[in-house]
N, C-alpha and C positions, 0 to 999 in steps of 0.2 A: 302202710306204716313203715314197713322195712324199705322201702323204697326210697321215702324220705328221709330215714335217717342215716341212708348211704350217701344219699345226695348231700346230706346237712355235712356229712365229714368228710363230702371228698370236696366240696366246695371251702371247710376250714384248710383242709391241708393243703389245698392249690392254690388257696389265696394267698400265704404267707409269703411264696416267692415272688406275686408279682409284683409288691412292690419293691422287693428289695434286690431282684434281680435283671430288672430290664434296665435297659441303658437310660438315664436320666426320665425313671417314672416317674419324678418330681415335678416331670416340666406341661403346663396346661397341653390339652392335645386341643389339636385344629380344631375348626367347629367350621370351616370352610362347607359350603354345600357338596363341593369336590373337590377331589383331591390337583386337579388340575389349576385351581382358583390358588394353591398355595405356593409359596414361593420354593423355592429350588429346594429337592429333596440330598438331603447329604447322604455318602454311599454309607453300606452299612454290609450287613454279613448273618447269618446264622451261626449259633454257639451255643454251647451246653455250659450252666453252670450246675453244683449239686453241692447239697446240704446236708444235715444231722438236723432233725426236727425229732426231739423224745426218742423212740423207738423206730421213727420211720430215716430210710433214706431219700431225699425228693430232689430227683432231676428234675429240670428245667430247659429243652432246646426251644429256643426263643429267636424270632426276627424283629426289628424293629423301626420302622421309618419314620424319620424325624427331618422336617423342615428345615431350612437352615433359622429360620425364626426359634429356634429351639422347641416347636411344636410338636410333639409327637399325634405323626399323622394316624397310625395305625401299628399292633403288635399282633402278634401269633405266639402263643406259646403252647408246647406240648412239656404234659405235666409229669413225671412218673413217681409211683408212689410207691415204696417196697420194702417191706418191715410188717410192723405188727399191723399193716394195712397197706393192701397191693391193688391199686389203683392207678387207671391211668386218664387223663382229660387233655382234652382240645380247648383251647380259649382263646379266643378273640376280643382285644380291647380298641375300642370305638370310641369317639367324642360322643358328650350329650347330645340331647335334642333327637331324641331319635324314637322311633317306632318302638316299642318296647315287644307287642304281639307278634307283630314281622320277626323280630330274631334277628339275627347275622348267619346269611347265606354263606358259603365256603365252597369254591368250586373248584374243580384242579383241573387245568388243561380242559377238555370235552367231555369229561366224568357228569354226571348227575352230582349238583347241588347238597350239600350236606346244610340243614338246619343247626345252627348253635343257639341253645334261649339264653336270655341275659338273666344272668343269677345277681346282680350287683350293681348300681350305681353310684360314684361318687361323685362328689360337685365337678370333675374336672374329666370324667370318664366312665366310662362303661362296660362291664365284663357281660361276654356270652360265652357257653363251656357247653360242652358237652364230651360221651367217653369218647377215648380215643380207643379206635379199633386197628386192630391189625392191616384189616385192610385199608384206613386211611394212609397209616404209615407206609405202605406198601406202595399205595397209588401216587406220597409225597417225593419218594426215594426215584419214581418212574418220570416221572412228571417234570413240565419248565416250568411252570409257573399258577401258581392259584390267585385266586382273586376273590377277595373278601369286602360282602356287600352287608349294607348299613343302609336303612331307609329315614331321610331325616324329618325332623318335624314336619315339613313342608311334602312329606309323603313322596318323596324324590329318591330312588336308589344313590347311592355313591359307592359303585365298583372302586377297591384300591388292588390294584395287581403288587403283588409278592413274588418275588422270583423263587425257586426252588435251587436252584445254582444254590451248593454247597451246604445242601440239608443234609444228605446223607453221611456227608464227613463228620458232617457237627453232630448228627442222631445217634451215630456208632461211634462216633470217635470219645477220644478222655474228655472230661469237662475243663475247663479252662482255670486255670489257676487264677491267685488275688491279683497278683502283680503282671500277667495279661491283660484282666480285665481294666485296673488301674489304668495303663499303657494307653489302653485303647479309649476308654473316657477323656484322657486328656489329649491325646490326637483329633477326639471328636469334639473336644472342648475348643482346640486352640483352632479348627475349622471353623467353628460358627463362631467364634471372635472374629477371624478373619472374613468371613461373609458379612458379619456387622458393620463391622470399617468401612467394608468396600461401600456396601450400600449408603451409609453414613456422608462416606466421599461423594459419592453420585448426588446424593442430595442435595447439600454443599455447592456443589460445582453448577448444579440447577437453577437453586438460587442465584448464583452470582450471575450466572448468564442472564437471568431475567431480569437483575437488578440494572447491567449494564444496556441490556438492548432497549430496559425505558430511561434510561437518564438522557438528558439531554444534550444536545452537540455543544460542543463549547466553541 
C-alpha cells in the first residue's frame, strides 16, 4: 500500500514537468516502426530546467530528439524531487503503439539493460519511469551513449540511441534560464521552418520535372 502511494506522488510530481518542460512536447511523436524510417533528426543537447511546485523543488535534466517533421522521436528525462518530498525518477517518453508489458528498455554503453514500466499513456505518447539511482547517474556521467528500446505493436524492438555527450554539464551544472530556453526554441523553430521549405522546394521542383519530361515536343 505504501508502495503505491509513493509511486502515486512520485508519478504526480514528475509528470508536471513533462509537459511543460521539454522542448516542443506539444508536437505528435513519430510513430515510425524506427527511428531510421524518419526523416532527418535536428541536433539537440541536454539541459536542466527547475521549478517551484507547492513545497517541492523539481529539476528536470532532459534530452530530446525531434524530427525535422517536428516529430518528437523520443525524450529522456531525469526527474529530481526535493522539499516536502525527495524523490528522484528516470522516464522515458515513447510514441503509441507499443508493447505496454515489455516496458522501455534503457541501456548505456555495455551496462545490463534497465527496465522502465510505462505509468501513462496519452493520445500522442507514452511515459515509462522508474527511480533513478545513483548508480544510473553515475554510469550516465561515464558513459557515450544509451539507447532506449520501445517494442511496437507489431512486437518489433525500435532501439533510439541518445548521446551522453554533455549530460554531466547539464546534470551538475545551473538550470537554464527562461530566456535561454526561449533562444533556443526559436533557433529550433526557425530550423524546422527551414527544413520545411527545403523539402517543399524538392517537391516542387519534382513535379515540374515530371510535368516537363511528359509534355510533348513541339
Amino acid at each position: 500500500m505504501q508502495n503505491r502511494m509513493k509511486n502515486a506522488s512520485l508519478s504526480k510530481l514528475a509528470g508536471v514537468l513533462v509537459g511543460a518542460a521539454t522542448l516542443l512536447a506539444g508536437a505528435p511523436l513519430a510513430n515510425a516502426q524506427d527511428a531510421k524510417q524518419s526523416p532527418q533528426v535536428m541536433p539537440t543537447e541536454w539541459f536542466k530546467v527547475c521549478s517551484k511546485q507547492g513545497e517541492n523543488d523539481i529539476c528536470n535534466t532532459q534530452y530530446s530528439l525531434i524530427a525535422d517533421t517536428r516529430q518528437l522521436i523520443t525524450a529522456v528525462n531525469l526527474i529530481n524531487v526535493k522539499g516536502k518530498v525527495n524523490q528522484k525518477v528516470i522516464q522515458a517518453v515513447v510514441p503509441t503503439g507499443r508493447v505496454i508489458p515489455a516496458g522501455v528498455q534503457v541501456k548505456i554503453d555495455n551496462n545490463q539493460p534497465q527496465t522502465l514500466n510505462y505509468s501513462v499513456c496519452f493520445p500522442n505518447r507514452c511515459i515509462a519511469e522508474a527511480e533513478l539511482t545513483d548508480a544510473m547517474v553515475n554510469s550516465m556521467k561515464k558513459g557515450n551513449q544509451m539507447v532506449v528500446t520501445s517494442i511496437n505493436f507489431q512486437r518489433q524492438a525500435n532501439p533510439i540511441p541518445v548521446t551522453l555527450k554533455g549530460f554531466t554539464d547539464a546534470y551538475d551544472g545551473p538550470a537554464k534560464d527562461q530566456s535561454a530556453l526561449a533562444e533556443r526554441q526559436k533557433e529550433l523553430n526557425d530550423a524546422l521552418q527551414k527544413q520545411a521549405e527545403e523539402r517543399r522546394k524538392k517537391f516542387e521542383d519534382a513535379q515540374n520535372a515530371a510535368k516537363n519530361a511528359g509534355a510533348p515536343a513541339q
